[in-house]
mmCIF file as gemmi writes it, N, C-alpha and C atoms, coordinates in Angstrom:
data_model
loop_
_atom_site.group_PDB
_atom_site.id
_atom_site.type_symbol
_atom_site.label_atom_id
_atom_site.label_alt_id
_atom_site.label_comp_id
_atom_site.label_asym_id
_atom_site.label_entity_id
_atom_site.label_seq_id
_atom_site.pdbx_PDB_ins_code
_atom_site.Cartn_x
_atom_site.Cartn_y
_atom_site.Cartn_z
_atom_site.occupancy
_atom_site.B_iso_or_equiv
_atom_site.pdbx_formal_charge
_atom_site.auth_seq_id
_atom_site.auth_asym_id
_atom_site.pdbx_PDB_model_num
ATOM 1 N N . UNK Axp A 1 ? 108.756 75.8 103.232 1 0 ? 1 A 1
ATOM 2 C CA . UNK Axp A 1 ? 107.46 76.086 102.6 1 0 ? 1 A 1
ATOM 3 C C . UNK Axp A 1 ? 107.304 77.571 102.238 1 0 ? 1 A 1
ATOM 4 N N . UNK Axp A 2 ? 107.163 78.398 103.373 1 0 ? 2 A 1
ATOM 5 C CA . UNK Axp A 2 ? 107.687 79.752 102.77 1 0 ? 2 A 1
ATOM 6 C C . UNK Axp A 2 ? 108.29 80.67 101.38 1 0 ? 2 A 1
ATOM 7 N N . UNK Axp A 3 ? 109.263 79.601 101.307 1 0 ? 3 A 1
ATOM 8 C CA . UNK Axp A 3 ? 110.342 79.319 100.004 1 0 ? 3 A 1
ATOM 9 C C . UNK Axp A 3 ? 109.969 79.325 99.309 1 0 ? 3 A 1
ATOM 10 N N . UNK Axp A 4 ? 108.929 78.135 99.051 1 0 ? 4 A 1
ATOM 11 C CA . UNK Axp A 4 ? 108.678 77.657 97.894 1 0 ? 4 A 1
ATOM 12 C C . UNK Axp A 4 ? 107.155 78.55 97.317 1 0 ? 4 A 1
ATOM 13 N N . UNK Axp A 5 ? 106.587 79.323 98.524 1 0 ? 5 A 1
ATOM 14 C CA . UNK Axp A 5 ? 105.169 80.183 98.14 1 0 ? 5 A 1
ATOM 15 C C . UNK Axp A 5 ? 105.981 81.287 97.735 1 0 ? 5 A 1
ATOM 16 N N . UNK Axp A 6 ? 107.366 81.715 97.568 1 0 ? 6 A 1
ATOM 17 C CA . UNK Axp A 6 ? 107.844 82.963 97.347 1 0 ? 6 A 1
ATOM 18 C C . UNK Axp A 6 ? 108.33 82.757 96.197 1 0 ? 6 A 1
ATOM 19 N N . UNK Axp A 7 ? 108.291 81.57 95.591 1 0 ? 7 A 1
ATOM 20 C CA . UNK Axp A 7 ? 108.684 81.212 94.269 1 0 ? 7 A 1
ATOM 21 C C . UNK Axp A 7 ? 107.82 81.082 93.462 1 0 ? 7 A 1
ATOM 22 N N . UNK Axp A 8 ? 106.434 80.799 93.993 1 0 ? 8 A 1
ATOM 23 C CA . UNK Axp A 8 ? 105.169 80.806 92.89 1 0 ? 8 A 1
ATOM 24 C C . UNK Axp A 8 ? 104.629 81.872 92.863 1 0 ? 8 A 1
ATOM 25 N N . UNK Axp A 9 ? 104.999 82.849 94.355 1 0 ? 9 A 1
ATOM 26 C CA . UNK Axp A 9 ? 104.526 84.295 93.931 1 0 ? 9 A 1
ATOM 27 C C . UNK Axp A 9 ? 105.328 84.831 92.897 1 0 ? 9 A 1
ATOM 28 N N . UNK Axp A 10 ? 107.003 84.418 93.085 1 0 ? 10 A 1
ATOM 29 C CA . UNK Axp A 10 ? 107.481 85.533 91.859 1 0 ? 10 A 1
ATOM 30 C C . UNK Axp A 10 ? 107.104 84.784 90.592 1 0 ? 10 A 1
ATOM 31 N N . UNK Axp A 11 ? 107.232 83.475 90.449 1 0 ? 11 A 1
ATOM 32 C CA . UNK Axp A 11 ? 107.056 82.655 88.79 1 0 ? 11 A 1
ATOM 33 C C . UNK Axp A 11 ? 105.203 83.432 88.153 1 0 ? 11 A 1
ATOM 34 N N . UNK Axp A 12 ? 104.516 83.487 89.3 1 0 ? 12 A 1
ATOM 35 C CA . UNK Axp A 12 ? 103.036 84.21 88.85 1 0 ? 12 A 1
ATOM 36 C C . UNK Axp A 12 ? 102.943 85.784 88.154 1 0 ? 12 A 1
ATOM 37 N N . UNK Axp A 13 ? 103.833 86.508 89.176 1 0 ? 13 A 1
ATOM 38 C CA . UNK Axp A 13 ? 104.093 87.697 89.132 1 0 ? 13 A 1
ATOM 39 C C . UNK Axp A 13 ? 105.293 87.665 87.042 1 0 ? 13 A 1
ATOM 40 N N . UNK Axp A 14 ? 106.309 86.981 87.594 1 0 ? 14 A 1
ATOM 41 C CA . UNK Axp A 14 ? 106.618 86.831 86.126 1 0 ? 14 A 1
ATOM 42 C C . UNK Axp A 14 ? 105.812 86.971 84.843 1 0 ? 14 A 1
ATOM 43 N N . UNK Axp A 15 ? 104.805 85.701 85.271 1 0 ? 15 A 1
ATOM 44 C CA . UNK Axp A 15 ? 104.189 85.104 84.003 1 0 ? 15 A 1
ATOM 45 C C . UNK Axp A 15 ? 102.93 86.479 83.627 1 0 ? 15 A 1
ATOM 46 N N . UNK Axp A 16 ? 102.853 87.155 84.758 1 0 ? 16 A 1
ATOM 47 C CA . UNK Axp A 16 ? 101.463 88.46 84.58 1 0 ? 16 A 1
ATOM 48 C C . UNK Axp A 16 ? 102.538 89.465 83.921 1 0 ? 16 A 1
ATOM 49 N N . UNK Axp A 17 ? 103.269 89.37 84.081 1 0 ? 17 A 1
ATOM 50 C CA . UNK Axp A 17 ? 104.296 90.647 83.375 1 0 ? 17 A 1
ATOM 51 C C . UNK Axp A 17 ? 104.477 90.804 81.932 1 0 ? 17 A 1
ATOM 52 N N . UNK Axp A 18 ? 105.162 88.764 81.803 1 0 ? 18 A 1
ATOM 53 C CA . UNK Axp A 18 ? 105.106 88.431 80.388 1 0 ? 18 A 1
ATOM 54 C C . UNK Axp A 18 ? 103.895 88.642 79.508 1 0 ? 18 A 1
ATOM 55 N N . UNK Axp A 19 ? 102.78 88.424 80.07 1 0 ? 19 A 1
ATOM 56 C CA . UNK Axp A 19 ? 101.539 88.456 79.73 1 0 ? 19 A 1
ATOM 57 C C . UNK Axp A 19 ? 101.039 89.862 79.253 1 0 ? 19 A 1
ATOM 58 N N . UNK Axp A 20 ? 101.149 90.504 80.24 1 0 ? 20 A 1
ATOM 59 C CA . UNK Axp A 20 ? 101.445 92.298 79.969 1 0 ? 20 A 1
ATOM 60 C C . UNK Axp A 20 ? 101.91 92.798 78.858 1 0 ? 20 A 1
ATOM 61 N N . UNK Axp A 21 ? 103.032 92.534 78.805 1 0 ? 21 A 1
ATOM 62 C CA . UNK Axp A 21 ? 104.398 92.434 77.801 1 0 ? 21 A 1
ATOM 63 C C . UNK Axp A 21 ? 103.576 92.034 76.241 1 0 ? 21 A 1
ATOM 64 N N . UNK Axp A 22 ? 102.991 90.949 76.604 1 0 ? 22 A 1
ATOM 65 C CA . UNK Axp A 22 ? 102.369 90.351 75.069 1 0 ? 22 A 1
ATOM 66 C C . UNK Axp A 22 ? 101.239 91.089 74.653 1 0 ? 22 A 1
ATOM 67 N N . UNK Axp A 23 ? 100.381 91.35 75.731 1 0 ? 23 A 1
ATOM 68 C CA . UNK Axp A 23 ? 99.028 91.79 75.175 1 0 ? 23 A 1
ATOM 69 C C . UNK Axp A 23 ? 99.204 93.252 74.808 1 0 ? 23 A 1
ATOM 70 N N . UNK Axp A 24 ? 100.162 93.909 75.415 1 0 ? 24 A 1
ATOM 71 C CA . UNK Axp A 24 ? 100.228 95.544 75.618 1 0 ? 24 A 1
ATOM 72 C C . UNK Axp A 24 ? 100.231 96.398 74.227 1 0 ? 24 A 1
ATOM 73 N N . UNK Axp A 25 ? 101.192 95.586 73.253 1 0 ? 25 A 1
ATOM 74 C CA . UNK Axp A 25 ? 100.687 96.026 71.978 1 0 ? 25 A 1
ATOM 75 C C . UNK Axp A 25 ? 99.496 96.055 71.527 1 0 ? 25 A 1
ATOM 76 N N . UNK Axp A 26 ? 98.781 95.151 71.15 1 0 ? 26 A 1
ATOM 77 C CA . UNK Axp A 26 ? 97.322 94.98 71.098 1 0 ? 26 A 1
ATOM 78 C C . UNK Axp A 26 ? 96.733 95.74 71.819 1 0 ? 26 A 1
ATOM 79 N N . UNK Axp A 27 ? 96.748 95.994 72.497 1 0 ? 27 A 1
ATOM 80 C CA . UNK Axp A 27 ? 95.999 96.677 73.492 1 0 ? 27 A 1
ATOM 81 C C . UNK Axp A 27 ? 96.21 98.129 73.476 1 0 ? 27 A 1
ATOM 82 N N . UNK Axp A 28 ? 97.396 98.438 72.95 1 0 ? 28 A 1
ATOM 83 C CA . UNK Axp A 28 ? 97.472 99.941 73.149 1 0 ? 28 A 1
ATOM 84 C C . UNK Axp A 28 ? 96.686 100.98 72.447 1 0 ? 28 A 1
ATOM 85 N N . UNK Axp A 29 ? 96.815 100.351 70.869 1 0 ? 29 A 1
ATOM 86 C CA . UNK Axp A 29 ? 95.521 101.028 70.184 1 0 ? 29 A 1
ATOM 87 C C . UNK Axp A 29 ? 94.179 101.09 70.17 1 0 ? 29 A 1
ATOM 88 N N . UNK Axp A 30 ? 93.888 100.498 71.42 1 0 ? 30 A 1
ATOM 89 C CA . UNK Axp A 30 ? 92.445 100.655 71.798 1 0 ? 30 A 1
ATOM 90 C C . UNK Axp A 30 ? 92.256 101.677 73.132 1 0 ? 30 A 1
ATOM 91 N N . UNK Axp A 31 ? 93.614 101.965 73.76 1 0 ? 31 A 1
ATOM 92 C CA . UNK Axp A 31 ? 93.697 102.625 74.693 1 0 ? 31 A 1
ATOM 93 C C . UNK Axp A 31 ? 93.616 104.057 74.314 1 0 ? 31 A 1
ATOM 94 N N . UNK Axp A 32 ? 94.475 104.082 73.203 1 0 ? 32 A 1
ATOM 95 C CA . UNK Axp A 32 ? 94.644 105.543 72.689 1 0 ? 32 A 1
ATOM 96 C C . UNK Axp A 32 ? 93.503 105.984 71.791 1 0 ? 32 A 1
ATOM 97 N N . UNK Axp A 33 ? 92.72 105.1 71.471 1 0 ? 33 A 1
ATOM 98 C CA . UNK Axp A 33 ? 91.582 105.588 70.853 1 0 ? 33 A 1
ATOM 99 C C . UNK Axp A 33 ? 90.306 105.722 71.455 1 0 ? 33 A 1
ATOM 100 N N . UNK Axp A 34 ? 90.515 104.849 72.762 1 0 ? 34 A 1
ATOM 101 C CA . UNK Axp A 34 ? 89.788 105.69 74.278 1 0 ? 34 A 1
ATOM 102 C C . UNK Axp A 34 ? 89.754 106.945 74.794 1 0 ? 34 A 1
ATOM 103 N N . UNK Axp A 35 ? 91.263 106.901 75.16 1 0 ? 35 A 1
ATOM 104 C CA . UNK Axp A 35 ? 91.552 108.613 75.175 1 0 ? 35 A 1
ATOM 105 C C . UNK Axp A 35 ? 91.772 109.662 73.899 1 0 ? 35 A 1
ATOM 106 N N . UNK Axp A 36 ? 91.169 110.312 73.967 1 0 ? 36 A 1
ATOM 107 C CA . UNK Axp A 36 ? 90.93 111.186 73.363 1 0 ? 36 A 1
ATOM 108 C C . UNK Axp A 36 ? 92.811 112.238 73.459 1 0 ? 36 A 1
């Protein structure tokens, strides 16, 4: 059981990365036009 919660932590952790990964473009030009 252990096992298998260390596998949905990393498949979660993955999928927030990928997710990262996708939005980060989009997202960046709103960042940089935050900061000054």
């Amino acid at each position: 059981e252990p096992f298998r919660t260390g596998v949905l932590q990393n498949s979660f952790l993955l999928h927030l990365s990928f997710g990262l990964v996708t939005f980060l473009p989009s997202l960046k030009p709103k960042i940089v036009h935050l900061v000054p």
